[in-house]
N, C-alpha and C positions, 0 to 999 in steps of 0.2 A: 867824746866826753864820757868816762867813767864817772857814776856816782854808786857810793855805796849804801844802798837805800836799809838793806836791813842787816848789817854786819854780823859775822859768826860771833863775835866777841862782844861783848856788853860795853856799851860806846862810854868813852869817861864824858861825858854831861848830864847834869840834873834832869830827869826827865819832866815834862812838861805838863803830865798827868799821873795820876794816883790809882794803880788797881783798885777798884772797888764794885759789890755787888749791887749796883743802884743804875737804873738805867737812862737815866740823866746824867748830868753834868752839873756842879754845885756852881754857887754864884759868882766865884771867883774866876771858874772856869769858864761860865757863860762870859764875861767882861772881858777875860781876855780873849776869846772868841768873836768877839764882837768887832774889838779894836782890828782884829786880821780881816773880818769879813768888810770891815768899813773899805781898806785897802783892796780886796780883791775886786768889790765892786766898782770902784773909782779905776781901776785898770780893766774891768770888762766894757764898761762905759766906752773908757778911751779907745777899746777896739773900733768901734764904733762909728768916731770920731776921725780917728785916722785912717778907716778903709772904706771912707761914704767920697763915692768919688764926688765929681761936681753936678754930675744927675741928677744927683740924690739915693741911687741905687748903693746897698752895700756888695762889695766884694767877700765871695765865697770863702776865703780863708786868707791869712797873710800868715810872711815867717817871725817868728818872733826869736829865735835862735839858730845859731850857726852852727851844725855840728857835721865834724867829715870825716863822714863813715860810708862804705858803698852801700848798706845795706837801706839806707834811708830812702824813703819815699822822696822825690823831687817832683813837683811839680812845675811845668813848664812857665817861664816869665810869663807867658801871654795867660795862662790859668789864673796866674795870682793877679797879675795886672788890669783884666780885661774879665774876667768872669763876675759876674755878678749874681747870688741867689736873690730868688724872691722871698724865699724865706725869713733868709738874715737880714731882707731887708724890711722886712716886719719886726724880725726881734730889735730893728734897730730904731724904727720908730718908738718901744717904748724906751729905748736907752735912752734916746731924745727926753723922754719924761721923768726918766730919775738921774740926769744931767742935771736937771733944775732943781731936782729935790736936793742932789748934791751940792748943788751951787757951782757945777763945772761948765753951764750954760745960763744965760738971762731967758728968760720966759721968752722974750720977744724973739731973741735969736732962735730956739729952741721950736716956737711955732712957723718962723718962716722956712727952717730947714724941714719940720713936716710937711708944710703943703709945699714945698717942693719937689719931697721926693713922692708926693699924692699925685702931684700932677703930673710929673715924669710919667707913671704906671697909668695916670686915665689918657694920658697922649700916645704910649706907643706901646702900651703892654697887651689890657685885653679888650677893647674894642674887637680884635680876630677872632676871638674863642670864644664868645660869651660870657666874656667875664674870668672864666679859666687863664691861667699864665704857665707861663713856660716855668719849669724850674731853675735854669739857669739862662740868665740874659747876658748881653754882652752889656757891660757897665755906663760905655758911652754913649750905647745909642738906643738901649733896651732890649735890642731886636734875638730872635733866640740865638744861645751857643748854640754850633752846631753838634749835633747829633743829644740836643736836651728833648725833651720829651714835656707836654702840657702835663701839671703834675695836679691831682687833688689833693692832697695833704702839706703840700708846700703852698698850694693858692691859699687854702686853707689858714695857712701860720700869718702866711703877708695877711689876712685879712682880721684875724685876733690882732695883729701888733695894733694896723690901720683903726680898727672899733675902741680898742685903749688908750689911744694917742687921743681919738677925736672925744672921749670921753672926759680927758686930762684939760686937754688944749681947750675943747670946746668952739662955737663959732663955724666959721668955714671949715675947719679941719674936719670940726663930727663933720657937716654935711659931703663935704671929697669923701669920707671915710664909707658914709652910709651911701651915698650913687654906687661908689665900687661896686660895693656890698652888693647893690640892687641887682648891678647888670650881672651877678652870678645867675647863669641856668642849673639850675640842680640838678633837674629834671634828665638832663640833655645827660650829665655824668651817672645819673642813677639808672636810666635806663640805655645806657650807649649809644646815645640817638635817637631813642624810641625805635632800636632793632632787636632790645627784647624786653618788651612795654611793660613785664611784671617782676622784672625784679629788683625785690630790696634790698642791694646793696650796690656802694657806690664801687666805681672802678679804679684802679689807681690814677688811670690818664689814658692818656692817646696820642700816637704821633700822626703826622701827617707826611701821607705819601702824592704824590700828584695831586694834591689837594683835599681829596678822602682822609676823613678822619680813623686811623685802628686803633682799637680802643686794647690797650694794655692787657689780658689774658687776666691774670690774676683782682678779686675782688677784697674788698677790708670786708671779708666775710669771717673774721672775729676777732676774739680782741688782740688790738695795738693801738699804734699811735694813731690809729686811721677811726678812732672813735672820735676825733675831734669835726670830724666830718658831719656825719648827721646831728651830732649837738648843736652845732651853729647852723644849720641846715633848718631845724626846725625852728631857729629862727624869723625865715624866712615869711612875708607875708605875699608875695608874688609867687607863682609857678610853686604852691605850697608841696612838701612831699608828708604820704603818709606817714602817721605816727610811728605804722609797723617797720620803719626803718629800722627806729633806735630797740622798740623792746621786742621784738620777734628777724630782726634783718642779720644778726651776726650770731656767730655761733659762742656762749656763754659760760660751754663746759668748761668746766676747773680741772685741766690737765696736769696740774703741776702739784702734787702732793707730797709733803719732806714731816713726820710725823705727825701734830695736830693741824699740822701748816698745809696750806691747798692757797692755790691761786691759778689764772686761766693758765698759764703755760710757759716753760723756762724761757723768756723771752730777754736781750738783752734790757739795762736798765733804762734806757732813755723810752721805754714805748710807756713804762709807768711815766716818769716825770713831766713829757713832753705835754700830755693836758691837763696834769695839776697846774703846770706853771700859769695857764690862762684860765682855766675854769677853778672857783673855789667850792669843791666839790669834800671839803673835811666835813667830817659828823653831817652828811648827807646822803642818804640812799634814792636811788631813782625809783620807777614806780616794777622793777621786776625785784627789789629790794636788797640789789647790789651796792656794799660801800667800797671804792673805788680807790680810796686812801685808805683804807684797813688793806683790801688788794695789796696797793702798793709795797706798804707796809711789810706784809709777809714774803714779797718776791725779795725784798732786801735781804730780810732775818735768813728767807732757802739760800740764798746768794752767796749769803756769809758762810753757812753752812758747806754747800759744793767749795767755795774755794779753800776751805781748810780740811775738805775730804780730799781734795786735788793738787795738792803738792804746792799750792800757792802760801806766800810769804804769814806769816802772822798778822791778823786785824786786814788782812789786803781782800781788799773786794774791787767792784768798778768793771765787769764784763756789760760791752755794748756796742754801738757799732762805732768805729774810732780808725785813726791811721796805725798800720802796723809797720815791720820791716818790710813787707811786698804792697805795700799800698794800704788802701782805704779797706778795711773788711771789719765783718759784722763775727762779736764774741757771745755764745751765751752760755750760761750755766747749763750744755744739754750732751748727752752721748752723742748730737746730730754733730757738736761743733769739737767734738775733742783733737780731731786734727790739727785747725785752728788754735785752740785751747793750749796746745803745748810750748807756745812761744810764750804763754804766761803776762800776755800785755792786761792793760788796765788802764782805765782814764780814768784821771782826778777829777776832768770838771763833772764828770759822773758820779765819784762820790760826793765829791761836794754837793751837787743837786740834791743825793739824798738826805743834805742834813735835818729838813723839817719834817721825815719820815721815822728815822730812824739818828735820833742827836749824839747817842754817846761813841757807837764806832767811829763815826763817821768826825767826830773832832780827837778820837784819838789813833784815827790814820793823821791828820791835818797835823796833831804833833807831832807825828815820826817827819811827816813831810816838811814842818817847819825847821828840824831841827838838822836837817841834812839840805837847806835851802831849796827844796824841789819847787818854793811858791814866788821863787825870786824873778821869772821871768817877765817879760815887758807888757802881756797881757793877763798874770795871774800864773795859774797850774799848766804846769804845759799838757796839751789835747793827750798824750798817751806815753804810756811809760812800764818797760819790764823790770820789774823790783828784781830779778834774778840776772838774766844778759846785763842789763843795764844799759838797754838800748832805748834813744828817747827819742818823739817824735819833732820836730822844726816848727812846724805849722798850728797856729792856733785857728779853728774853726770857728764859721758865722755862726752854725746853729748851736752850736756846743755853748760856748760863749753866753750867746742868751738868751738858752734855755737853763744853763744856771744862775744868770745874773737874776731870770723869774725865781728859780727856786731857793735865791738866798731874800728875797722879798718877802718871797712866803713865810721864811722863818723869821725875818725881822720886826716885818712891820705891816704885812699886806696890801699896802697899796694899792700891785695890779687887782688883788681880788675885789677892794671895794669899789673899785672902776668898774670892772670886769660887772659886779654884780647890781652896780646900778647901770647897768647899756640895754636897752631895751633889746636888741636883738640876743645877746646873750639872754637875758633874763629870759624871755622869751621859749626860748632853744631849752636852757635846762627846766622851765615849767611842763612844756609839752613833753620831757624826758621823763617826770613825776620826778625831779628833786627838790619843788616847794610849791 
């Protein structure tokens, strides 16, 4: 499939926005912004909907386009068929909750597919680990894919969707949602078993070999998306872990400097968005006096910067980790990835996530994309795409999907966040953090 995303010749259609120096978007613009994002979300939902096997486990990624080319990533039948994230199937209990709010499901329906797919994960998931889950299950039976790995930051996400679901739904849902919660060992991930009893910070995971658990080499010893870890961590009123987790446990330095702009470090764009979309952490700082969204904020603005220092198309931003032509690999704005870098991919649902950060690029990428059909696919933007080959990815992903069905929330209407901020556990978490 050729598309020609940003032609050498001036396209003969109206374009869909107006140059100007304001960095917003005027009311006409928001409205018709609106009316797309209404649409985008009613197809993130439906992902949802159509890859919840009858477990209740979501499926890691499905195809949403046909394209035949050799260079495309293919994933095996049995991957799309039978693979199930824990993740996504956290992001997809809260699709379950703005199902309802869409009117694409009855309340009733909508609660009993939560506590099913509650109970599926308290029957076969982590009763083994302490509560920890595998990152990838097989869909029908739970049990791990083979060669997946107990994952922190994936248990992690299943247990935001679970605490927002049972917030929404209420009843038995909170109480499945809050047991899960309970049987997490923190403890057990923060200190690798208690084989090295003082340190503060968590680990990614651990496989098991003969039964022995190894615990993954590398620690969320600074900032990513692995801050969502000790936030809901301090949650915890069991196996409590110290506060120095969160303000002394990772490393804070602002590596990433692009003129007055500094942020921790050229990191692809999902490790910003991935804990805005559960934690409402705007015009908030925690108790070392970090604002988090101001962060975010500026890793866009350097973003946009490197990719019109880097030969990338006009308004094109979107570096993170996404499918490319050799597979699944991770993009960022750094000298570390310029190898990478040269294929020039970019995920939309990335920048779409960024619209409650940064709104004016980010809806007038959304025009080019509109007006060349890039948003016509059967689950919204397709996962990743080179505005220059014009090579485009098949496969829409669980997490991608919704982690920005969260961040078009954010910009809507909030929702998750006034859930999110009335959940004790959360609340909890971000007080012992110092952000209220």
């Amino acid at each position: 499939m050729r598309i020609n995303f940003y032609p050498a010749t001036k396209p003969q259609v109206q374009p869909l926005y107006k140059a100007s120096l304001t960095t917003t978007i005027s009311a006409s613009e928001r409205k018709l912004l609106n009316i797309w994002l209404n649409d985008w979300e009613k197809k993130g939902i439906q992902y949802f909907l159509d890859n919840r096997h009858k477990s209740g486990l979501i499926l890691d990624r499905a195809k949403q386009v046909d394209i035949s080319t050799d260079h495309l990533d293919r994933p095996t039948i049995d991957r799309i068929n039978n693979m199930a994230s824990i993740a996504a199937t956290g992001y997809g209990l809260v699709a379950l909750v703005l199902a309802v709010e869409h009117k694409m499901l009855s309340l009733q329906n909508a609660k009993s597919l939560s506590l099913q797919t509650l109970q599926t994960v308290a029957d076969n998931i982590t009763p083994q680990q302490r509560g920890w889950m595998y990152h990838f299950v097989r869909a029908d039976s739970g049990k791990p894919y083979p060669g997946s790995e107990v994952s922190s930051v994936d248990t992690v996400l299943f247990l935001l969707g679970a605490l927002i679901a049972g917030e929404y739904f209420g009843g038995e849902i909170k109480q499945q949602a809050k047991r899960l919660f309970d049987q997490v060992d923190f403890q057990m991930m923060l200190t690798n078993d208690n084989h090295a009893p003082h340190k503060q910070m968590f680990s990614h995971g651990f496989s098991l070999k003969n039964g022995h658990r190894r615990f993954i080499k590398p620690n969320w010893d600074s900032y990513s998306e692995g801050i969502i870890i000790p936030l809901i961590a301090l949650g915890a009123t069991h196996n409590k872990i110290n506060d120095t987790v969160w303000h002394t446990g990772w490393d804070r330095t602002k590596k990433w400097q692009d003129g007055q702009l500094k942020t921790f470090a050229p990191l692809p764009l999902f490790t910003y968005f991935f804990p805005l979309g559960f934690f409402n952490l705007k015009d908030r700082k925690d108790s070392q006096g970090e604002n988090f969204w101001q962060e975010a904020q500026n890793a866009v603005k350097m973003q946009l910067a490197y990719c019109r220092e880097h030969g990338y198309p006009e308004d094109s931003f979107g570096l993170t980790a996404c499918d490319g032509p050799s597979g699944y690999t991770v993009y960022a704005p750094s000298t570390t990835y310029q190898g990478k870098n040269r294929d020039k991919i970019i995920s939309p649902p990335a920048i779409l996530s960024c619209l409650p950060l940064n709104e004016k690029p980010v809806f007038q990428w959304l025009c080019k994309a509109k007006q060349i059909n890039l948003d016509k696919y059967k689950y919204g933007l397709p996962g990743a795409y080179d505005p220059k080959s014009e090579w485009i990815s098949s496969d829409a992903v669980g997490i991608d999907v919704g982690s920005t069905l969260l961040m078009i929330d954010a910009y809507r209407r909030g929702l998750v966040y006034k859930l999110s901020d009335q959940n004790e556990v959360i609340k909890r978490g971000l007080h012992r953090a110092g952000f209220f």
